[in-house]
N, C-alpha and C positions, 0 to 999 in steps of 0.2 A: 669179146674181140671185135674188135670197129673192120669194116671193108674196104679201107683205103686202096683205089688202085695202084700200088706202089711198089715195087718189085722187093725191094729190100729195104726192113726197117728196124729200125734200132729196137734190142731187147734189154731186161735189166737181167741178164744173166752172161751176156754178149757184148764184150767192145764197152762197158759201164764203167761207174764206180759211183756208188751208192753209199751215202749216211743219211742219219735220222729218218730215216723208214718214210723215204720220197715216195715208195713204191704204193702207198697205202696215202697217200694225199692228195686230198682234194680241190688246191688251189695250189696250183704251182707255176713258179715263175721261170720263165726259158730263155733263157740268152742265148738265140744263134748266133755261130761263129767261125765266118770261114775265111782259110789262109789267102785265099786265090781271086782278093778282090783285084776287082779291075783298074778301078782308079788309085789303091792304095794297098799296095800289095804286104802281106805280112802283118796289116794294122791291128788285129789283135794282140800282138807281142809285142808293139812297139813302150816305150817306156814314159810314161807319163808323171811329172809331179803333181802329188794329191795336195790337199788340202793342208795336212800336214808338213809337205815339202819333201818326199822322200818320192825317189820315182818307180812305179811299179805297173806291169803292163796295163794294159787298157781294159785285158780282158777281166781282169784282177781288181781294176779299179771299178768296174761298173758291175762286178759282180757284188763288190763291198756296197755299193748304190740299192741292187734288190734286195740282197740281205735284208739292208734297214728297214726294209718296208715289214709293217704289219698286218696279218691278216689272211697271211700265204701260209701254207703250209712247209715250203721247202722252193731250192731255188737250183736250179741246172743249167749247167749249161753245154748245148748240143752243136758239135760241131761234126766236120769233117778230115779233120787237121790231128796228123799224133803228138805233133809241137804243140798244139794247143791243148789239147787234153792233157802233155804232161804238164803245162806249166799251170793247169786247172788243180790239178795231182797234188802240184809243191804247194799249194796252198791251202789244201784239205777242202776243195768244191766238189761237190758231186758234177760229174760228166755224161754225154752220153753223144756214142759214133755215131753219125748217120750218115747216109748215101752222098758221095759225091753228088749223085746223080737232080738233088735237091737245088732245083731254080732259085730259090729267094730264100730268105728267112722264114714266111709264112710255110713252106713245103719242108722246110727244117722241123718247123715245131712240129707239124700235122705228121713228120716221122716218127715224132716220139709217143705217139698215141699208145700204141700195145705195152710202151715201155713203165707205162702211167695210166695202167688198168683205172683207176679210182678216181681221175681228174677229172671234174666237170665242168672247172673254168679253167682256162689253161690260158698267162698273160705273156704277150712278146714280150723283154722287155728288150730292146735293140742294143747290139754289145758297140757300138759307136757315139750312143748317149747316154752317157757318164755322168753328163751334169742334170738328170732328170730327180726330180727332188721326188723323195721317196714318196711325201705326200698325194704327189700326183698318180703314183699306182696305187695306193691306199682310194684313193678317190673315186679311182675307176674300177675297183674291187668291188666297194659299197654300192656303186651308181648298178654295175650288173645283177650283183645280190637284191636291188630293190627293184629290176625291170627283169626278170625272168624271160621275158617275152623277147628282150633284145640278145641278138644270134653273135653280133661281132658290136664291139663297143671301141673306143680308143679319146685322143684327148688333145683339143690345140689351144695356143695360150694366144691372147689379142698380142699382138707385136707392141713392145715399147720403140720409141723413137734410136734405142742403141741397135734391138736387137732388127728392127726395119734395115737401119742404114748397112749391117753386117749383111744381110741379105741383097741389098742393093749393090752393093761394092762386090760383094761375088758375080753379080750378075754381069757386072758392066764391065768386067774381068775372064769372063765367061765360063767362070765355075760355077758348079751348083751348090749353093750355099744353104739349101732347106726346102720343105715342099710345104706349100700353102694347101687351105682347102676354102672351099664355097659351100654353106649349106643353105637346108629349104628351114622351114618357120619352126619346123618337128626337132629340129637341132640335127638331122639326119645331112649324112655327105652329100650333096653336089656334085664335085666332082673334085679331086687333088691334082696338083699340079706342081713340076718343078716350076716355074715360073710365077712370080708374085700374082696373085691372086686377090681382091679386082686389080684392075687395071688403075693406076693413078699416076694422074699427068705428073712428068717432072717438075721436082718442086715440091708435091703435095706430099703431107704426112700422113701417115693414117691417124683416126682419129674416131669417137665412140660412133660417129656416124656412118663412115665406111673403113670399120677394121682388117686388119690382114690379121689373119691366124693361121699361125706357125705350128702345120700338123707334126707334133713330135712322135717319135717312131716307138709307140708305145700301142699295147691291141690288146685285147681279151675277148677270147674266143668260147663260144662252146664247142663241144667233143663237135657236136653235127654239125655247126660252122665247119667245120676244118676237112671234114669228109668229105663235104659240097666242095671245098673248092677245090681240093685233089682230084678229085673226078671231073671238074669241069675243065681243065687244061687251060694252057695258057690263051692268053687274049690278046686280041691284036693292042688294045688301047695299053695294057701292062706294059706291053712289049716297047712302044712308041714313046713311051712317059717316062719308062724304066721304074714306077710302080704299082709293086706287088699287090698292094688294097683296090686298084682297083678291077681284080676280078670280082674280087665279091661285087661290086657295085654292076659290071656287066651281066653277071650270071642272075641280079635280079637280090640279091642278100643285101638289107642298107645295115647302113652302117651307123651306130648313135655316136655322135660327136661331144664328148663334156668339154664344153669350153670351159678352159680359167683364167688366171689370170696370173703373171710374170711373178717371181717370188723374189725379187730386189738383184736379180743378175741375167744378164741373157743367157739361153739354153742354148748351148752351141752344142752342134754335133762334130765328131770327129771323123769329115768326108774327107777331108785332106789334108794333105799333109803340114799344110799352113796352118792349119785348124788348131794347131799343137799347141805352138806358142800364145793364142788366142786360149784357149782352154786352161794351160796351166796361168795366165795371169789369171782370169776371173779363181778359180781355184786359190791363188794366192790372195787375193784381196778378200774371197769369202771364207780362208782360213784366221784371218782378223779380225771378220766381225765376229 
């Protein structure tokens, strides 16, 4: 039993629904999932066309996303929401309740610790990016599995020139269109930021000299990552930024960053609601190749 300071936490006998013996797995993937976003309210349910063209909600479509991935044991997903646990239900996902009272996603997963006695690595995968190719959680599975030593791991890709100018156009628009990060020589975070990350004068492209990399919302934690950062409480700079990763970076935990590289479509996340029609083309055009 882990000590999370946490008042109420999800159990697998409570508020669940379990297959394939999640209960007893060691590498499990978590799709947080809550009704009550701020910027986009209800986005887990909203209806997306996949790849195949049939539209089916978001949370549905990126849960089809971890599935594919290998090397997981099982995949859940934890929300807050009965809407979304049933429409988790109609598709035969394993679920699991957790506290309103849950800040971020990161406080989401670290709720399901008791419920996932057996997990040692335990991967976010964010239920807003759908389009994250399976490969990339396979990668940062391996990358953990061969660095023991690293507590919290995650994954940004160099920007191509499509997926730049999509982030540029949100900005100048003044949505937030993704969150950059900056690291030291160890490939360890810097520091993340909604704002493009370096700075480059209008005009300039990024390029292998000064790349932007597009932290995608993807983590893998150990059990005692997640414990550290439930007990440290929130942080002025999370609060300021509106992100969750960087407590662990205040509290003193880095972070190992796997850069990669674009896989022939830009990764868009689904922050808004513009986002849609953006998503379901690439979707459309990556159901033809």
């Amino acid at each position: 039993m882990s000590d999370i300071a946490t008042p109420d936490r999800a159990t697998p006998s409570r508020d669940a629904q379990y297959r394939d013996g999640l209960a007893a797995a060691k590498t499990v993937i978590v799709i947080p999932a809550r009704h009550a976003s701020s910027r986009f309210p209800g986005k887990p349910l909203v209806a997306i066309h996949g790849d195949d063209g049939v539209a089916r909600p978001l949370v549905q479509l990126s849960h089809e996303a971890a599935s594919a991935v290998e090397g997981a044991d099982g995949v859940v997903v934890a929300t807050d929401d009965q809407r979304i646990a049933d429409a988790v239900a109609s598709f035969g996902g394993n679920w699991l309740m957790t506290p309103e009272s849950c800040g971020n996603g990161t406080e989401r997963v670290a709720a399901c610790l008791d419920a996932l006695p057996n997990a040692d690595l335990i991967v976010n995968f964010q239920g807003d990016a759908l389009l994250t190719p399976p490969a990339f959680v396979e990668a940062l599975i391996v990358h953990m599995n061969a660095h023991p030593q690293v507590q919290v791991g995650t994954i940004a890709v160099r920007c191509s020139p499509a997926t730049f100018r999509h982030l540029a156009d949100d900005a100048a628009q003044g949505r937030v269109g993704g969150t950059t990060a900056v690291l030291n020589a160890a490939g360890e975070a810097l520091y993340f930021s909604k704002r493009i990350l370096p700075y480059l004068p209008d005009g300039r492209m990024p390029d292998a000299d000064t790349p932007v990399l597009l932290h995608l919302g993807l983590y893998a934690y150990r059990r005692a990552a997640l414990e550290r950062y439930v007990a440290t409480g929130v942080t002025m700079l999370e609060t300021v930024e509106g992100l969750e990763q960087l407590r662990f970076l205040v509290s003193g935990t880095p972070i190992s960053v796997l850069t990669l590289e674009e896989t022939g479509y830009p990764i868009v996340e689904v922050n808004n609601p513009s986002d849609i029609a953006i998503v379901e083309g690439i979707f459309g055009t990556r159901g033809k190749s």
